[in-house]
N, C-alpha and C positions, 0 to 999 in steps of 0.2 A: 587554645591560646591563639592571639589574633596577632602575625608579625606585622610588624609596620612598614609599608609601602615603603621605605628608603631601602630596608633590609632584604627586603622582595629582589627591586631592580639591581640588585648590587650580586647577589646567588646569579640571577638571568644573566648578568654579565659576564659571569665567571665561568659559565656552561657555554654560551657563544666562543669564549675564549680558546677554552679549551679543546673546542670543535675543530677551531681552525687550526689549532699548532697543531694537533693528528691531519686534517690536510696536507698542510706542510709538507710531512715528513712520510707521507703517503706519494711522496708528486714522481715522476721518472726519476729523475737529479736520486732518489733515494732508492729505487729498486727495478728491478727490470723488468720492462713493458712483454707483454703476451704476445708476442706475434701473431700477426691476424694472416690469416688464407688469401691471395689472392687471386681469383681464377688469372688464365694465362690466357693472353688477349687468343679469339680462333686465328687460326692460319700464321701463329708464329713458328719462332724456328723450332720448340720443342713438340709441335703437334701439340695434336685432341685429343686424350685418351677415348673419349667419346667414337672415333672414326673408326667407319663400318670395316671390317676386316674383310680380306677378299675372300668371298666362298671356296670351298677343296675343290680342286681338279675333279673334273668327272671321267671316273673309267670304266673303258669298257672291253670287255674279254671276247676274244674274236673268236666265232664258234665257224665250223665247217658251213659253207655255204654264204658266209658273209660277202658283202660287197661294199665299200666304201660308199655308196650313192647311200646304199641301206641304213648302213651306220652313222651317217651324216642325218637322217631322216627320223634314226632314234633320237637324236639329242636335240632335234629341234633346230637344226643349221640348215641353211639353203642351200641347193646344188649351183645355184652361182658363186656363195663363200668355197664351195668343193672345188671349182672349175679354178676359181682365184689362188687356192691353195695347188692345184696340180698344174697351173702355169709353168711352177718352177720347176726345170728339169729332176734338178735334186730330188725334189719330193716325190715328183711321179717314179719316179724310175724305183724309190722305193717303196711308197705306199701303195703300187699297182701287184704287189709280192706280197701283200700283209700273210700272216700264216696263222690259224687256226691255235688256238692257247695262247698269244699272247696278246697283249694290252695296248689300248689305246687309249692316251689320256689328252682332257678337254679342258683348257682353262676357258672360262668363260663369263662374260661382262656385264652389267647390265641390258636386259633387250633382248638376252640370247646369243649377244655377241661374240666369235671367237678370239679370242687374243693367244693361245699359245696351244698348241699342239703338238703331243711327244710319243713317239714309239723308239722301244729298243731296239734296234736290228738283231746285233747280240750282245755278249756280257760288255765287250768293248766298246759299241759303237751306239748312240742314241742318234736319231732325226728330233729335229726340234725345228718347228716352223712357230714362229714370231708376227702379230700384228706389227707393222711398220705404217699407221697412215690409214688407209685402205687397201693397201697392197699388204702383202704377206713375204718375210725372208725365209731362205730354209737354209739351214746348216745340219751338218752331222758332226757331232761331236766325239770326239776319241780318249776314251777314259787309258791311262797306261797301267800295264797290266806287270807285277811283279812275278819273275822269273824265279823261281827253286829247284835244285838240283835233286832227283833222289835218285836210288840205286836199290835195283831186284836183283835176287840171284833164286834158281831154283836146279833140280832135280825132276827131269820126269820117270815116274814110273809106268803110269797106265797112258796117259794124254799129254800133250803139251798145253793146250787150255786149261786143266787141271791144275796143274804145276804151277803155271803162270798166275791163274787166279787165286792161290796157294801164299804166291809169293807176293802177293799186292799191287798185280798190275791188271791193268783193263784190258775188255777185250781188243779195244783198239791199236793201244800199245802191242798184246800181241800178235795182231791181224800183221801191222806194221814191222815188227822183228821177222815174221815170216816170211814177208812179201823183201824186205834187205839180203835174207839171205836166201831166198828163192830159185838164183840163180846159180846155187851152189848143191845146194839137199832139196830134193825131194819130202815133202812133208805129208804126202799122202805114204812116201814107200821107206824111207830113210830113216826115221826116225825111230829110236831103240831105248826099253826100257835103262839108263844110267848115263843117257845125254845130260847135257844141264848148259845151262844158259846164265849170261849177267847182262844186266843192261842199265847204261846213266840217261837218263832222260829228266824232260823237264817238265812241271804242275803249274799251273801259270793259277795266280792267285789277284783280286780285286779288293782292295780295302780288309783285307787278312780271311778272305774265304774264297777258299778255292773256284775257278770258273771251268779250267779244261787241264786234263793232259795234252803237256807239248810236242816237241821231237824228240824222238831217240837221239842224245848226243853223238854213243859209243855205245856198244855191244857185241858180244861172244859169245857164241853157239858151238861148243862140243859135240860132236854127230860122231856115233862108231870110235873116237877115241881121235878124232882130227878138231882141228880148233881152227875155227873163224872167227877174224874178228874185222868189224868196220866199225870207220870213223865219219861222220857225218861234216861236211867242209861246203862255206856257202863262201863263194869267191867276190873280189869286189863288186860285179856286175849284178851278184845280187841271187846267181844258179847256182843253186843246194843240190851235193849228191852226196853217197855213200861210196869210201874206198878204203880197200886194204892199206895197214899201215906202211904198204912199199907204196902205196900210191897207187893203183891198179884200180878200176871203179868196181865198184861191186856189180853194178850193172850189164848183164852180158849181153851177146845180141840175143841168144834164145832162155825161154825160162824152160826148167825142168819138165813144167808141168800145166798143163790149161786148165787142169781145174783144181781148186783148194782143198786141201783134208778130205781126201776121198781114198778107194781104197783100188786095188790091182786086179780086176775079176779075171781080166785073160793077159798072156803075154807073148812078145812076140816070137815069132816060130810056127812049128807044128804043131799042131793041135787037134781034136775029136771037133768035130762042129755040131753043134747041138740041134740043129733046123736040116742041118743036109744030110747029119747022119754018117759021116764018114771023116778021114782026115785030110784038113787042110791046112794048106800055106798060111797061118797069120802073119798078115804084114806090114801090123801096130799094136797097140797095145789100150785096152780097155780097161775107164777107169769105171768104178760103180760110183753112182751119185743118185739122191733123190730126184724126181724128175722136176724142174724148172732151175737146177742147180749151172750157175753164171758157168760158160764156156769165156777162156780167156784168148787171146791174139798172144803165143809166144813169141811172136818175132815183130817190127815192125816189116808191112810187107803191102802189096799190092793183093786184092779179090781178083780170082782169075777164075774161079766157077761158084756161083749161088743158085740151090735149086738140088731136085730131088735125082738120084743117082741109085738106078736100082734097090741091090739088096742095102746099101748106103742108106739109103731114107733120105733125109734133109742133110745137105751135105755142105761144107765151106771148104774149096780151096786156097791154101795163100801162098804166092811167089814172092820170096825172100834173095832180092836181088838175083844174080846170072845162077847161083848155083844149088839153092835152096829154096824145098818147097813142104808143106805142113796142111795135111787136108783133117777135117774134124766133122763125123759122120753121126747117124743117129740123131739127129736134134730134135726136141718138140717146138721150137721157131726157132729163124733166125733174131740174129741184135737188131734193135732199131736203125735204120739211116743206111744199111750194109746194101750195095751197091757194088755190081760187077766193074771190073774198072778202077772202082773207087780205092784211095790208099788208108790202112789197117796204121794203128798203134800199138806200141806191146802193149800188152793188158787188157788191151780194150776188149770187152763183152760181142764175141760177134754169134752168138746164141744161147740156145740152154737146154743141156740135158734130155735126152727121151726115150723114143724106142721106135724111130719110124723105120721106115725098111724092116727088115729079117735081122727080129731080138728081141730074146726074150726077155728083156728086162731092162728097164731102164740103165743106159750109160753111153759113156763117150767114146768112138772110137778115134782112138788120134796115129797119125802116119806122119812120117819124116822123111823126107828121099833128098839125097846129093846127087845132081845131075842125073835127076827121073832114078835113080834104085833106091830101093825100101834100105833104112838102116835100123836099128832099135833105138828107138826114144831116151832109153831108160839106160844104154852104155854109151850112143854114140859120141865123139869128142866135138864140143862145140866149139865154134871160131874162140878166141884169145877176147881177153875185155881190154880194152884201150885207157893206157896209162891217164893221171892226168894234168893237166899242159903243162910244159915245162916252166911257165912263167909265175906259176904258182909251188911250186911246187918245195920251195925253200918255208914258206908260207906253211903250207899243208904240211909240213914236217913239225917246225913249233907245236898246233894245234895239235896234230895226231899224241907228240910223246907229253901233252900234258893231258888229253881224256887219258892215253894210257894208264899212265901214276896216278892220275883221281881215280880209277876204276882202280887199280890193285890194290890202293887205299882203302877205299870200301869195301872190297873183297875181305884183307886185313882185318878189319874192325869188325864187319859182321862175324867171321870166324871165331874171333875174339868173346864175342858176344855171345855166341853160341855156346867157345866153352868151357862160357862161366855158368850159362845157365843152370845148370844141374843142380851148384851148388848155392843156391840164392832160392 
């Protein structure tokens, strides 16, 4: 069937129509436009995510024999950026000490350029040298370290290192409780299975992991059924020492003993002499040690003989002020720097250990004389320890009675702890 051209254009009308009212109702005004992406113009305030990220630090682990020129030369840096960078006293003063294991790290530019340079010193402390320009800054930076308080007690039966290590303390911790109360016990001759010990001290911690043990606070040492105890007091000026809770320094003029943890081979008196074969006068007392084992300075005192002294061997004299003198015989060398003349510190290392002169075995002969005669080491009464100042000393009283009550506290509670365990 053929429609007639009127009836044709009249249907095409009504299909254009109906076109455009769906337009219409298609337009914004009727529903909501699709957001379009627009990139974000370069160099505005939000950045590029496109933008090159800056390469990792380069590090490098310092092996035995390194030299700063060397290491400069691994990474591809010039010994004038070296020379730029040890201008600064800061830096030289410490990257001329770098040490072996630990790290040095590289930030570095295009070109091979330096721009930032960091070594730890230690747990506390980084160098950090900064491009500024062409020149270079250096700072050292100071991380602060959080302070904790703990508290060992122990019982020796066979060793005090035993014990100590027992109780969860390091050896340095215990090297430190020995050398406090040194000037009281003898720890080579003194020491008896059912002493015991407690000690507050402090673990110094970085971002919740431990870096070092700190100071002994406070601690107490039982020896033969007598009790020490010292309090560790740093006065406004800033000088830390160790004193009985009357106030009395723990520090005396003489220490018991010049060499650590060793043991009694002869004592003073009469004696069979083993090289002469008959009985003689001993007029000190011999300690046995391995040979290179550290000779210490008991007194601060003046070198008044260095050098080899008959059946002596390698011998040190020391003059302790008008009326006190301490000679230390047998050495395999003397201390570094030990000079006749020159003046000693207590403690200080003025040799070590051996068998030179007439002896058969390696050890230390040590002598004590009051106004040139021989006394025994090992009873004589040593000068008194010097209170300390009076200006403090209201001060040092607070302190002492509150390590005290922290210490009995923890005493307390670990007791406590003990004895529940059984039943747990």
């Amino acid at each position: 069937m053929v429609l007639p051209l009127r009836l044709l254009l009249s249907i095409a009308g009504l299909v254009v129509a109906t076109t455009l009212f769906a337009m219409v109702l298609d337009s914004p005004g009727q529903r909501a436009a699709l957001p379009l992406a627009i990139p974000a113009a370069a160099g505005g305030d939000g950045g590029s995510s496109s933008d090159p990220l800056p390469p990792p630090p380069l590090r490098v682990t310092i092996k035995s024999g390194d030299s700063l020129s060397a290491i400069f030369d691994q990474v591809g840096l010039s010994q004038q950026e070296l020379q730029r960078v040890l201008a600064h006293k800061e830096a030289r003063h410490t990257l001329r000490a770098i040490l072996p294991g630990k790290e040095l790290s590289f930030q570095l530019e295009e070109g091979n350029r330096l721009q930032r340079l960091s070594y730890a010193i230690d747990a506390t402390r980084t160098l950090e040298v900064r491009r500024e320009g062409d020149d270079f800054r250096a700072t050292t930076i100071e991380y602060p370290l959080e302070h904790r308080v703990q508290f060992a007690s122990g019982e020796i039966k066979s060793s005090l290192f035993l014990a100590a290590q027992q109780a969860g303390l390091s050896d340095k911790t215990t090297m430190e409780m020995a050398d406090i109360f040194g000037w009281d016990i003898d720890f080579a001759l003194d020491i008896r299975s059912g002493d015991h010990f407690a000690v507050l001290y402090e673990e110094l911690y970085r971002d919740g992991e431990k870096v070092r043990t700190g100071n002994i606070l406070a601690a107490e040492f039982t020896n033969r059924g007598k009790r020490y105890v010292a309090i560790r007091y740093t006065n406004p000026e800033g000088e830390s020492g160790y004193y009985s809770p009357d106030g009395m320094r723990m520090r005396k003029a003489f220490l018991r003993t010049p060499v650590k943890f060793t043991r009694i081979s002869s004592r003073f008196g009469k004696r069979f002499h083993p090289i002469l074969n008959r009985m003689r006068s001993h007029k000190g007392v011999d300690y046995a040690a391995p040979t290179g084992t550290p000779i210490r300075a008991t007194s601060d005192g003046k070198v008044i003989f260095k050098g080899r002294k008959g059946g002596y061997g390698r011998t040190v004299i020391l003059k302790h002020g008008k009326r006190y003198s301490t000679l230390y015989a047998h050495m395999s060398r003397f201390g570094k720097g030990l000079r006749t003349g020159r003046a000693v510190k207590q403690g200080q290392i003025i040799g070590y250990v051996g068998q030179s002169g007439r002896a058969t075995g390696p050890h230390l002969h040590y002598e004590f004389r009051i106004n040139g005669v021989h006394r025994n080491p090992l009873t004589v009464r040593l000068p008194r320890a010097m209170p300390i100042e009076k200006k403090y000393r209201k001060e040092f009283r607070r302190i002492a009675e509150k390590m005290l009550a922290q210490m009995e506290q923890r005493k307390r509670t670990m007791v406590a702890r003990l004895a529940r365990q059984p039943e747990e």
